[in-house]
N, C-alpha and C positions, 0 to 999 in steps of 0.2 A: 094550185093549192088554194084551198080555200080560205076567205079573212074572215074570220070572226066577229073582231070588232076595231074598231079606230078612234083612236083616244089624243088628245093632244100632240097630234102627228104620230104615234106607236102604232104600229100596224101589229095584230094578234092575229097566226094564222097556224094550222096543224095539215097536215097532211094524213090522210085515210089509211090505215092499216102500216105505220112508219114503224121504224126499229124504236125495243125497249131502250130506257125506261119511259113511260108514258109521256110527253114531252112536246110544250106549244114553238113556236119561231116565233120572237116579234124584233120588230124591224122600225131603226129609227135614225133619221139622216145618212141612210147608206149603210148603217151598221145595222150587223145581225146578231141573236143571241139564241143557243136554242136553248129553256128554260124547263126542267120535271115539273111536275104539276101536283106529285106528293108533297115537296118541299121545298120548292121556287126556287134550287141551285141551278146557277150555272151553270149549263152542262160544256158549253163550248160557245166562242164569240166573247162579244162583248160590245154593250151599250154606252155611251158617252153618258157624263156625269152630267145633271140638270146646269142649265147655266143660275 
């Protein structure tokens, strides 16, 4: 899958022709979230809260 970008340890990455709704993965300490891109919800996962 390809990363987009990496930002204070967050990994942004999408996969090419993936199931609706349009929607990035990003990735941080082990944890995963997949995030719509219309409306930044959570679609499924979940990232740990800033220390």
């Amino acid at each position: 899958m390809p990363e987009l970008c990496r930002f204070y340890g967050v990994r942004i990455k999408m996969y090419y022709d993936d199931h609706n709704p349009p929607h990035f993965h990003a990735e941080y300490a082990g944890d995963e979230a997949l995030i719509t891109i219309d409306t930044l919800d959570v679609m499924a996962g979940e990232l740990p809260s800033r220390a």
